[in-house]
Backbone and ligand atoms as CSV (ligand in chain L), in Angstrom:
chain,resi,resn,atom,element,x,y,z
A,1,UNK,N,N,-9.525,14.899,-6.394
A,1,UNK,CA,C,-8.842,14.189,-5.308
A,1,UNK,C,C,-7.884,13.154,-5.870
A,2,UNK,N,N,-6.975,12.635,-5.134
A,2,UNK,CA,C,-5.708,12.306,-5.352
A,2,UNK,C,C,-5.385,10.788,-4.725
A,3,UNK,N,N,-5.305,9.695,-5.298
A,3,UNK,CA,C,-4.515,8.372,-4.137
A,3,UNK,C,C,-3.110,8.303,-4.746
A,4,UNK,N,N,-2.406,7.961,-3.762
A,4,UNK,CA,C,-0.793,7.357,-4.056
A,4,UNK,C,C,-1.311,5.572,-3.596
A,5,UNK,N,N,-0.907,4.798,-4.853
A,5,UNK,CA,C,-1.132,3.477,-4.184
A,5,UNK,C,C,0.493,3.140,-4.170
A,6,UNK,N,N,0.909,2.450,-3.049
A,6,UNK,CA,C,2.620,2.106,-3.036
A,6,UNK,C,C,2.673,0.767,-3.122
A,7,UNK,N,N,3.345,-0.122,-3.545
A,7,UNK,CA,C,3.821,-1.461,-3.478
A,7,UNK,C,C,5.054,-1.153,-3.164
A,8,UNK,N,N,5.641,-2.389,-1.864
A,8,UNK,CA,C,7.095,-2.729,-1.522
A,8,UNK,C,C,7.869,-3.479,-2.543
A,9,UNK,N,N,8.785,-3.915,-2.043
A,9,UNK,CA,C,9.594,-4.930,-2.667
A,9,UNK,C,C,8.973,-6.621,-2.706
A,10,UNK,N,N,9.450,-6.918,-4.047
A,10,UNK,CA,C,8.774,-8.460,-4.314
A,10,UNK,C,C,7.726,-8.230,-4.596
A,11,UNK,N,N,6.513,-7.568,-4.675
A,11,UNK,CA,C,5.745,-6.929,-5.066
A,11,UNK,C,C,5.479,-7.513,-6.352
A,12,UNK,N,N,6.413,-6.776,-7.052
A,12,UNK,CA,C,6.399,-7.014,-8.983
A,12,UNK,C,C,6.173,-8.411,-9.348
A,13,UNK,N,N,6.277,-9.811,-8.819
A,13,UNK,CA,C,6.660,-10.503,-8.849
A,13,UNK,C,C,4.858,-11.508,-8.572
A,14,UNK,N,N,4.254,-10.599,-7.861
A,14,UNK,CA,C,2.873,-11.383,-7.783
A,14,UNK,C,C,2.277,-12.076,-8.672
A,15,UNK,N,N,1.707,-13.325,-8.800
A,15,UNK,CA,C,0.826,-13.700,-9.862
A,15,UNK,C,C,1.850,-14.986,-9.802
A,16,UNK,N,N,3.241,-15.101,-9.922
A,16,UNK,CA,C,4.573,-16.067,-9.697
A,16,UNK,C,C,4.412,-16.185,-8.254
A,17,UNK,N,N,5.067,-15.444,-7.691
A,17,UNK,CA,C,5.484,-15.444,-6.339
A,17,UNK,C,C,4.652,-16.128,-4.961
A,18,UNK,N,N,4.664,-17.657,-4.379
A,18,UNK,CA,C,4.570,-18.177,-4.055
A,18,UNK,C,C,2.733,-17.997,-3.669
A,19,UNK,N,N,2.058,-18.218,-5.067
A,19,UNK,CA,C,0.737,-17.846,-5.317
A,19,UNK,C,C,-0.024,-18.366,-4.280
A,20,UNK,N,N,0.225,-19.266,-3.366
A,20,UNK,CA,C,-0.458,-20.343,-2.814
A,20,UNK,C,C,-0.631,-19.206,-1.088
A,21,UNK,N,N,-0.126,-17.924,-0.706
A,21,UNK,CA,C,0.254,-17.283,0.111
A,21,UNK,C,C,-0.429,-15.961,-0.723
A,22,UNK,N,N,0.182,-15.551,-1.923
A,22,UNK,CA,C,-0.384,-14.192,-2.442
A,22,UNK,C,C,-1.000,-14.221,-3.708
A,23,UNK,N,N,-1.706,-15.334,-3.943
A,23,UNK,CA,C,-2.574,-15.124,-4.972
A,23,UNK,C,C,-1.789,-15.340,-6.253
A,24,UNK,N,N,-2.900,-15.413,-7.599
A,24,UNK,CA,C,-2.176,-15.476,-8.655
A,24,UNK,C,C,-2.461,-14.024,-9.498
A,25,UNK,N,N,-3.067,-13.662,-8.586
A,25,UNK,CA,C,-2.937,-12.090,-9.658
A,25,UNK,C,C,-2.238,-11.271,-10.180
A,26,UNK,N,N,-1.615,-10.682,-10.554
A,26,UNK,CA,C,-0.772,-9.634,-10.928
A,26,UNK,C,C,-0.540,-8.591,-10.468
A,27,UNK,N,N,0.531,-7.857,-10.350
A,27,UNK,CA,C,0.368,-6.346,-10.020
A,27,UNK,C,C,-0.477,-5.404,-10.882
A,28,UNK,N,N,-0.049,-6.035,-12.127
A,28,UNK,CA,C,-1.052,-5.235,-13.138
A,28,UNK,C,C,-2.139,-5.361,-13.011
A,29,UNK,N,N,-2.707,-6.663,-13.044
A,29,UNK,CA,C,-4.197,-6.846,-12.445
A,29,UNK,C,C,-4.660,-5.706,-11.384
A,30,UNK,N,N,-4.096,-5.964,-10.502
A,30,UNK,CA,C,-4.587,-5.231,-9.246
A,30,UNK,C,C,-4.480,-3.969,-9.601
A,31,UNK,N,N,-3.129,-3.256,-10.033
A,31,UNK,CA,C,-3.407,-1.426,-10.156
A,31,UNK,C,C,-4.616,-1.089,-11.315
A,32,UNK,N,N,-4.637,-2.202,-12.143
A,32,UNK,CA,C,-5.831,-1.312,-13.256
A,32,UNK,C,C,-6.976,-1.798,-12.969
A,33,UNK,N,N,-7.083,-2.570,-11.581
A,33,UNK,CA,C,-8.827,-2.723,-11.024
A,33,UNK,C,C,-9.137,-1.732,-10.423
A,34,UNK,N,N,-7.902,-1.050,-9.445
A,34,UNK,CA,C,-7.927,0.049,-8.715
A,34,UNK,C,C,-7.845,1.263,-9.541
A,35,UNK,N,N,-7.310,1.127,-10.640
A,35,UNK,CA,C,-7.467,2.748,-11.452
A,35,UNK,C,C,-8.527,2.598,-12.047
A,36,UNK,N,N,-9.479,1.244,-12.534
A,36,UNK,CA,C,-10.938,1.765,-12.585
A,36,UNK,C,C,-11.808,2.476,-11.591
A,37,UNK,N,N,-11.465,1.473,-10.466
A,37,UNK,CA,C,-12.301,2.252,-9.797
A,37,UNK,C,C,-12.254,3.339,-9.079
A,38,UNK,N,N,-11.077,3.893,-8.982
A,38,UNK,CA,C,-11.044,4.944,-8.476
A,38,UNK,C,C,-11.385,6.230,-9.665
A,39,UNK,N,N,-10.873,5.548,-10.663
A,39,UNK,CA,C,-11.418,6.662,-11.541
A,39,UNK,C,C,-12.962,7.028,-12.239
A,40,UNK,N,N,-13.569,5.876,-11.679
A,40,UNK,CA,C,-14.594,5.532,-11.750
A,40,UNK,C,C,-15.441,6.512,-11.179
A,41,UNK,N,N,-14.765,6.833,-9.890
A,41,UNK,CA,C,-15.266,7.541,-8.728
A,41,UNK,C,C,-14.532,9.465,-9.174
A,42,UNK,N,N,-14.057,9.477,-10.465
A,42,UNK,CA,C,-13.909,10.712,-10.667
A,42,UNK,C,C,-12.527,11.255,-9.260
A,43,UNK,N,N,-11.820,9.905,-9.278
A,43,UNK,CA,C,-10.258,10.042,-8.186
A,43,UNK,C,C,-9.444,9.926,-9.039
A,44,UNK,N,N,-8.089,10.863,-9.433
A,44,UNK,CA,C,-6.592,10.426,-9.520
A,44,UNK,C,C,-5.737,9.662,-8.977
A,45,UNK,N,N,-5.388,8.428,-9.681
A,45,UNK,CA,C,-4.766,7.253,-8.815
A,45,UNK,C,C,-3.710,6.892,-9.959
A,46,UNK,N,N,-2.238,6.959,-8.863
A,46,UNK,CA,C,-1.106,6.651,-9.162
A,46,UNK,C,C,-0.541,5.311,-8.623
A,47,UNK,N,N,-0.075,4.271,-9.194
A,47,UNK,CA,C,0.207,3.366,-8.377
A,47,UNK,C,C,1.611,3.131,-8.975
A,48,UNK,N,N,2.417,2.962,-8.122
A,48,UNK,CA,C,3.541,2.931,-7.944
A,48,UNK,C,C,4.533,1.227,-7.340
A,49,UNK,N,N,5.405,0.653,-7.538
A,49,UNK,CA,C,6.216,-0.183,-7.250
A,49,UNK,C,C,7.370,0.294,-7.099
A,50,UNK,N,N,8.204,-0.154,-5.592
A,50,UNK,CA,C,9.714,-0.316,-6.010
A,50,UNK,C,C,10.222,-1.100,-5.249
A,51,UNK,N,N,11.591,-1.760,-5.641
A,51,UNK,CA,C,12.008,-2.894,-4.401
A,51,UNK,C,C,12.859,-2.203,-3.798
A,52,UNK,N,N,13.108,-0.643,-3.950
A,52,UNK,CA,C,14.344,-0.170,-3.197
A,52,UNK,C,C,13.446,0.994,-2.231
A,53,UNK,N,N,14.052,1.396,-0.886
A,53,UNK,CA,C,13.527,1.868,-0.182
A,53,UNK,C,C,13.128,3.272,-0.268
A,54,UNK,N,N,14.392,3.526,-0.789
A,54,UNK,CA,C,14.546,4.818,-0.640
A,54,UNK,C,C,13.846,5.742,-2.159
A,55,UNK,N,N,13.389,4.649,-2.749
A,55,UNK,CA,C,12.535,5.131,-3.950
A,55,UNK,C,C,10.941,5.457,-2.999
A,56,UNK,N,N,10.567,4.340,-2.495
A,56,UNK,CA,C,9.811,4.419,-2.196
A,56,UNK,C,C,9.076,5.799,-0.821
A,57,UNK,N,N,10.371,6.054,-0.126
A,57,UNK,CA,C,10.557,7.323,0.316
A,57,UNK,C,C,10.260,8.642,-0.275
A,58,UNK,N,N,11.425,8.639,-1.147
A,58,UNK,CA,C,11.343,9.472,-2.300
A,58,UNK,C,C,9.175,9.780,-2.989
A,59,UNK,N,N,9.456,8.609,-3.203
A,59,UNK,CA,C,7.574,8.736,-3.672
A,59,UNK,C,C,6.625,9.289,-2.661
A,60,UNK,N,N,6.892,8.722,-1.606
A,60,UNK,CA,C,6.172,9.566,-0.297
A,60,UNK,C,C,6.423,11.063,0.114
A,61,UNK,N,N,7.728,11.470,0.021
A,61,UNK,CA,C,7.819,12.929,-0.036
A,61,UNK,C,C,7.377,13.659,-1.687
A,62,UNK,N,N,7.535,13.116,-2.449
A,62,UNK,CA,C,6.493,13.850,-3.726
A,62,UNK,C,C,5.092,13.566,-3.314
A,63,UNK,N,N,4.538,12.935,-2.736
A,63,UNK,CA,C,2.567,12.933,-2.402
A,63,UNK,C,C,2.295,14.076,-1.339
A,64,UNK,N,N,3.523,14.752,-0.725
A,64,UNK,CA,C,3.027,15.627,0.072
A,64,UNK,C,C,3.358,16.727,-0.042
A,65,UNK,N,N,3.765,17.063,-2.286
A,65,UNK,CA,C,3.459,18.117,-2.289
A,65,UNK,C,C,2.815,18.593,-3.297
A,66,UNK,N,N,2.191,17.411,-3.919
A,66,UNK,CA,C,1.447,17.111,-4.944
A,66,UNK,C,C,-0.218,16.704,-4.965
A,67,UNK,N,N,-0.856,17.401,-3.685
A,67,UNK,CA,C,-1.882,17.096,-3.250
A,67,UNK,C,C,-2.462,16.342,-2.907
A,68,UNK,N,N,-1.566,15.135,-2.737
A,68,UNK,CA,C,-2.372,13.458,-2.969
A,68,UNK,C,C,-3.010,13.834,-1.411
A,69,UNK,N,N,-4.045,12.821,-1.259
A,69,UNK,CA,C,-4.668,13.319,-0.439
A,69,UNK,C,C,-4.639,11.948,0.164
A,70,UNK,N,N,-4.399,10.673,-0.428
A,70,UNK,CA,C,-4.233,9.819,0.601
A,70,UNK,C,C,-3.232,8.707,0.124
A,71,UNK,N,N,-2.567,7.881,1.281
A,71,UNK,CA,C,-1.731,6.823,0.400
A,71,UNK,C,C,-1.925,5.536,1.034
A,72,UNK,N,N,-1.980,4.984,-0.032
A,72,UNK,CA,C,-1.927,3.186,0.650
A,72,UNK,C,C,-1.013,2.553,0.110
A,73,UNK,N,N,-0.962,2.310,1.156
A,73,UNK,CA,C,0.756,1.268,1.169
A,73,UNK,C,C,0.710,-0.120,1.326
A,74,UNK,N,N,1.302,-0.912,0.987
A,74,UNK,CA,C,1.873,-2.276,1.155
A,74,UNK,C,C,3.408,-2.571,1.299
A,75,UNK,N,N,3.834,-2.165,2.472
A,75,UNK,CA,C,5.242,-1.892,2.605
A,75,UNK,C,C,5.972,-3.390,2.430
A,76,UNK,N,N,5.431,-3.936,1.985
A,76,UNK,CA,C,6.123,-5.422,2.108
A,76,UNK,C,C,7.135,-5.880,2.938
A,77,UNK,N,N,8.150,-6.544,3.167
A,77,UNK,CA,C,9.108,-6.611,4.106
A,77,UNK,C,C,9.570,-5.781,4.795
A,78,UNK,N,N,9.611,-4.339,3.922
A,78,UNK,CA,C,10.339,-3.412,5.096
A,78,UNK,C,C,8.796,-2.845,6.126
A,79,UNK,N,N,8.125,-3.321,5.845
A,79,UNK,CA,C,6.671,-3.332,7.486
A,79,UNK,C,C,7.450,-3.414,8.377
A,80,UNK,N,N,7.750,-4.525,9.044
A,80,UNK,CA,C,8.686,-4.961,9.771
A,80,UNK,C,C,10.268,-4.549,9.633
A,81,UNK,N,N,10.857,-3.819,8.803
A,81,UNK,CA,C,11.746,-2.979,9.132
A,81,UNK,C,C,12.546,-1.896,9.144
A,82,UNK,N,N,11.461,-0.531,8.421
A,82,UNK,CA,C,12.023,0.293,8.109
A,82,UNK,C,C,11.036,1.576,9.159
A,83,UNK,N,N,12.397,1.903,9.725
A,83,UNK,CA,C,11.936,3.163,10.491
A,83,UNK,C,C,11.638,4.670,9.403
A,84,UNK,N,N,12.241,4.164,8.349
A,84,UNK,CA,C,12.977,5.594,7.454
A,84,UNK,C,C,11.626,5.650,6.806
A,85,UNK,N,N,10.695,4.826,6.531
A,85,UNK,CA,C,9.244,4.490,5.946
A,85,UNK,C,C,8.563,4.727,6.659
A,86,UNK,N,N,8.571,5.079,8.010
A,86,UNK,CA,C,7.610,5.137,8.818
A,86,UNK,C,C,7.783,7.035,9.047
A,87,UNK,N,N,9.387,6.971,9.043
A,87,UNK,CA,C,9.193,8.544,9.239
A,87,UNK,C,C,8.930,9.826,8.092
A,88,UNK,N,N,9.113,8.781,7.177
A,88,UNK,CA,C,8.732,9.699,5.760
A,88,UNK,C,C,6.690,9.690,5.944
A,89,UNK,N,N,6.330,8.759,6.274
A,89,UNK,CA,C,4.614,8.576,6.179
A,89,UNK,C,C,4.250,9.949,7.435
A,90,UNK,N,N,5.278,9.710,8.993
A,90,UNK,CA,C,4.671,10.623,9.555
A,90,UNK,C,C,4.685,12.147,8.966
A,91,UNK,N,N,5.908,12.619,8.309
A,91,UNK,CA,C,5.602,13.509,7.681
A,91,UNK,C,C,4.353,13.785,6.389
A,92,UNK,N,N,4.157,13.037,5.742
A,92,UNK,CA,C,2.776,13.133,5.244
A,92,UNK,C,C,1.655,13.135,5.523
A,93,UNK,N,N,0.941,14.819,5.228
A,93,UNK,CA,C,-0.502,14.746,6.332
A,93,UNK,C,C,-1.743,14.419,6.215
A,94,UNK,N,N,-1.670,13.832,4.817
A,94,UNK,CA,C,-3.144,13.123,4.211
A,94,UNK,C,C,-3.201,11.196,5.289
A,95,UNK,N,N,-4.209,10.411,4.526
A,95,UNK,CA,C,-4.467,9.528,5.222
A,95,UNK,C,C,-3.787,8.150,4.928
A,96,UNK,N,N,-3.087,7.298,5.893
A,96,UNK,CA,C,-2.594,6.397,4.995
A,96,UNK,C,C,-3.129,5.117,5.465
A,97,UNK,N,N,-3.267,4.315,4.906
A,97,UNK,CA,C,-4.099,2.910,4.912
A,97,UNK,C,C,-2.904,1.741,4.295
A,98,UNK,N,N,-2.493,0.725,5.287
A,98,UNK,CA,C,-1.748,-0.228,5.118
A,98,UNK,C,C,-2.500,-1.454,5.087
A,99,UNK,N,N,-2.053,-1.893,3.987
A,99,UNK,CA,C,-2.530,-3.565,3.308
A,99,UNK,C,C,-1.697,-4.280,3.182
A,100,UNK,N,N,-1.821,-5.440,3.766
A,100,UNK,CA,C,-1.076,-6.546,3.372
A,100,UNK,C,C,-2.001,-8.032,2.715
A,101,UNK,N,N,-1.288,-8.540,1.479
A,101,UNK,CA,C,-2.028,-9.855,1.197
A,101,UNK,C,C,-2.573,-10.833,1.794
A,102,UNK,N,N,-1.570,-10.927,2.498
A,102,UNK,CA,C,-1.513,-12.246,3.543
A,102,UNK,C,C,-1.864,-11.275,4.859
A,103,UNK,N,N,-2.346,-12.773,5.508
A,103,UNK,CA,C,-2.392,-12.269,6.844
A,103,UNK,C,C,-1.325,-12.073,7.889
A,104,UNK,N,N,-0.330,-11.338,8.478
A,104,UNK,CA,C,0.727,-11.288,8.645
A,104,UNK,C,C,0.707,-11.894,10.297
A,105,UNK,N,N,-0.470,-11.846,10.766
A,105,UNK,CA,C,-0.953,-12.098,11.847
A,105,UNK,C,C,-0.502,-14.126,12.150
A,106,UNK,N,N,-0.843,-14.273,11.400
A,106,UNK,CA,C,-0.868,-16.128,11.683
A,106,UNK,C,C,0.256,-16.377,10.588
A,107,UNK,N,N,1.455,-15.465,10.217
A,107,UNK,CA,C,3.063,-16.119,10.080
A,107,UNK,C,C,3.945,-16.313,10.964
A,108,UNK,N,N,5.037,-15.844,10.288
A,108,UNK,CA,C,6.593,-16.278,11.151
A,108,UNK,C,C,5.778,-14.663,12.118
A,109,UNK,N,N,6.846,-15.194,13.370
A,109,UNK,CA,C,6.483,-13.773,14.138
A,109,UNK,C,C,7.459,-12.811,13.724
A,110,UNK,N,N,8.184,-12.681,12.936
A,110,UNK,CA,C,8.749,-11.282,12.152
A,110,UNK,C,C,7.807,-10.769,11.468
A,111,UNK,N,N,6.675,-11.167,11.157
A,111,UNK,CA,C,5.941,-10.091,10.511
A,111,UNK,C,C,4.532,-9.734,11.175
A,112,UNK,N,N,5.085,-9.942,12.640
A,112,UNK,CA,C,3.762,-9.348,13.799
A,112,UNK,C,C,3.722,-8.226,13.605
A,113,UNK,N,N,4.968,-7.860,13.842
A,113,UNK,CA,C,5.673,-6.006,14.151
A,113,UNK,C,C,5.388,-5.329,12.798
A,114,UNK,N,N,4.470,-4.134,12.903
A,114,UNK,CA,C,4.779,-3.473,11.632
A,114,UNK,C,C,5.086,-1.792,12.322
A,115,UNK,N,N,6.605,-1.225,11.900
A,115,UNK,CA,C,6.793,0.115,11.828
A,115,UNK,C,C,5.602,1.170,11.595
A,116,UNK,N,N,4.780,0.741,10.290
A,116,UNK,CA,C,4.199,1.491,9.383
A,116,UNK,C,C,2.571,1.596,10.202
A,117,UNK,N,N,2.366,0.921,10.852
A,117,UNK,CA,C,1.268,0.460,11.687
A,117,UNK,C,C,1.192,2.041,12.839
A,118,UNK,N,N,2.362,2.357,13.122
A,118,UNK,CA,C,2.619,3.546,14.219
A,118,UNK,C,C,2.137,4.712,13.484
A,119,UNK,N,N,1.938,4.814,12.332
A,119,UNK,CA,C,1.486,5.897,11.725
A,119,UNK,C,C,-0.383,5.479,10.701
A,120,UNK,N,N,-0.755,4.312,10.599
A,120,UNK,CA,C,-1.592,3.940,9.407
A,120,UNK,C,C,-2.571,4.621,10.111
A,121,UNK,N,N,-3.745,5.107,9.293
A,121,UNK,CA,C,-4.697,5.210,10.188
A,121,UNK,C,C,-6.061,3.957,10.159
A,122,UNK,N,N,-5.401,3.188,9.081
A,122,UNK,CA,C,-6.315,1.754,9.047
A,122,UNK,C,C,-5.237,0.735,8.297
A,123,UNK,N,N,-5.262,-0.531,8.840
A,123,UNK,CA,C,-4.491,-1.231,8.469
A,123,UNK,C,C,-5.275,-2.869,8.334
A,124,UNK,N,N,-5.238,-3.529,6.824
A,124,UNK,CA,C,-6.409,-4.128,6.450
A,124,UNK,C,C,-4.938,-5.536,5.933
A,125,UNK,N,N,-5.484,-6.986,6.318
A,125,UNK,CA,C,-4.260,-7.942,6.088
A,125,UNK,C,C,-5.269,-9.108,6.112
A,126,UNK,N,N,-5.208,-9.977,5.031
A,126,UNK,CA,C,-5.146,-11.313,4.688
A,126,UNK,C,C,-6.119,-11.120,4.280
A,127,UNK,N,N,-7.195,-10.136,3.501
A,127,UNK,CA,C,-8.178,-9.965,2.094
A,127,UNK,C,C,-7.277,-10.799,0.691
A,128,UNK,N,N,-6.249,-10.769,0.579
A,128,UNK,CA,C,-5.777,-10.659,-0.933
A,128,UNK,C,C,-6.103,-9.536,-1.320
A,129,UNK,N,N,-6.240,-9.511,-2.744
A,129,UNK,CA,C,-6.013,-7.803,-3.153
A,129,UNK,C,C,-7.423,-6.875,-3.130
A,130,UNK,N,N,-8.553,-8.093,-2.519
A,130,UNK,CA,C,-9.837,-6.691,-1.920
A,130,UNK,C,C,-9.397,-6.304,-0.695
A,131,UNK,N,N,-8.326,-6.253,-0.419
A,131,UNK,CA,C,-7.601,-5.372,1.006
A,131,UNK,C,C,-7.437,-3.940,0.347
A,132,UNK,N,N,-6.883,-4.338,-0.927
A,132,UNK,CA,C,-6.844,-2.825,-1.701
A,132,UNK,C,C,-8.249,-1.845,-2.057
A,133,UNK,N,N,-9.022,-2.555,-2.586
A,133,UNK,CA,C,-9.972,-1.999,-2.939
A,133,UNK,C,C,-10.874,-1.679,-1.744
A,134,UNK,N,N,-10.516,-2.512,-0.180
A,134,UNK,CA,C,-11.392,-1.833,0.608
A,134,UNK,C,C,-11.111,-0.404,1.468
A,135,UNK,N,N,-9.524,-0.257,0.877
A,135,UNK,CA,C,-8.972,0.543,1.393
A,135,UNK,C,C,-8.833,2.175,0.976
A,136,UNK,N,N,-9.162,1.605,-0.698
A,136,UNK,CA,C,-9.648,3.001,-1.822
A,136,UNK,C,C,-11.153,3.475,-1.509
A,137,UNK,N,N,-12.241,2.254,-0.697
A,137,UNK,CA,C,-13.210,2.621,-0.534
A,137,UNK,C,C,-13.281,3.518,0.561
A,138,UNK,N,N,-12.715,3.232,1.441
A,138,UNK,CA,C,-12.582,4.153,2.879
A,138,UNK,C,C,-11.657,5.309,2.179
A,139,UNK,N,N,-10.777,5.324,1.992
A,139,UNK,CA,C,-9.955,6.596,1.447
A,139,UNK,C,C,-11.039,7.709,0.605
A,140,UNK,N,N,-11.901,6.816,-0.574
A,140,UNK,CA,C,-12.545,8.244,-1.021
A,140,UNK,C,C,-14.213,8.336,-0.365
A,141,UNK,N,N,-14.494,7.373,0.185
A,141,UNK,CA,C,-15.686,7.493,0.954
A,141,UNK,C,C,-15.425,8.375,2.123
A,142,UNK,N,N,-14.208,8.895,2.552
A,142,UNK,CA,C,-14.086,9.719,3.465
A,142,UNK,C,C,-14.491,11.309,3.158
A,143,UNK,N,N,-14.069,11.308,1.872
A,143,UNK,CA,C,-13.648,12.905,1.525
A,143,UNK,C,C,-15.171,13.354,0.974
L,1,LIG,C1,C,3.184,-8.672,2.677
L,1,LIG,C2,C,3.597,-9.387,3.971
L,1,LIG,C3,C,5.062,-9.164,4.288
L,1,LIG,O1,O,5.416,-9.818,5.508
L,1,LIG,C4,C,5.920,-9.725,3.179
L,1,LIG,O2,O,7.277,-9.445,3.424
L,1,LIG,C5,C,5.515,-9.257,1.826
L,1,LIG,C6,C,4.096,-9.061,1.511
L,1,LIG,C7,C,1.741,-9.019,2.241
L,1,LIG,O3,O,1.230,-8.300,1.394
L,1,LIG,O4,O,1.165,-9.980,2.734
L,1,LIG,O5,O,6.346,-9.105,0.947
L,1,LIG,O6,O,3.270,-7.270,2.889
């Protein structure tokens, strides 16, 4: 079995990036806690970053033909505004699980609205990065 983990834009930048909101961890931190444990669990896990959209598109139409069987996303800013992310996910027919660091719930109200939300089939916000790991747990505890 197969995860696609996705990071948005600004992403790369965690561990710096206004830690006091997203933690001081790393991206690296976080993908090689998640490629233990998923591999732990005898899962293939790819984790992926990009700040451009259409990469990140691009990555979503390769998981649906490459068996991945599920993807979790952290669409970062484009949550709130990319339709083109939302319609690349509906075409993918495995399971997708949206995380966010923060709680997007008690910010600015631009980040009430999430696109990606119309398609997630679980959507997990203001854990910090055990949003991720609770989200690899449901993903392979399913299968
Ligand atoms: C985020 C929340 C978004 O509103 C923001 O644009 C991000 C990160 C989060 O993980 O809390 O970049 O997705």
């Amino acid at each position: 079995h197969k995860v696609l983990v996705l990071h948005g834009p600004n992403l790369n930048l965690l561990g710096t990036r206004q830690p006091e909101i997203y933690g001081h961890e790393t991206l690296a931190d976080i993908d090689d806690a998640l490629r233990r444990r998923a591999e732990g669990e005898g899962w293939e896990i790819a984790c992926r970053q990009s700040n451009h959209e259409g990469e990140l598109i691009d990555a979503i139409h390769a998981a649906r033909l490459d068996g991945t069987a599920a993807i979790i996303i952290n669409p970062a800013a484009y949550t709130h505004t990319s339709v083109a992310i939302l319609d690349a996910l509906n075409a993918f027919e495995g399971r997708v699980i949206e995380v966010h660091l923060s709680n997007v719930h008690k910010r600015e109200s631009f980040r009430h609205h999430s696109y990606v939300s119309l398609r997630a089939d679980g959507v997990i916000a203001g854990l910090g990065s055990q949003g991720y790991h609770a989200a690899l747990d449901a993903v392979m505890g399913a299968v």
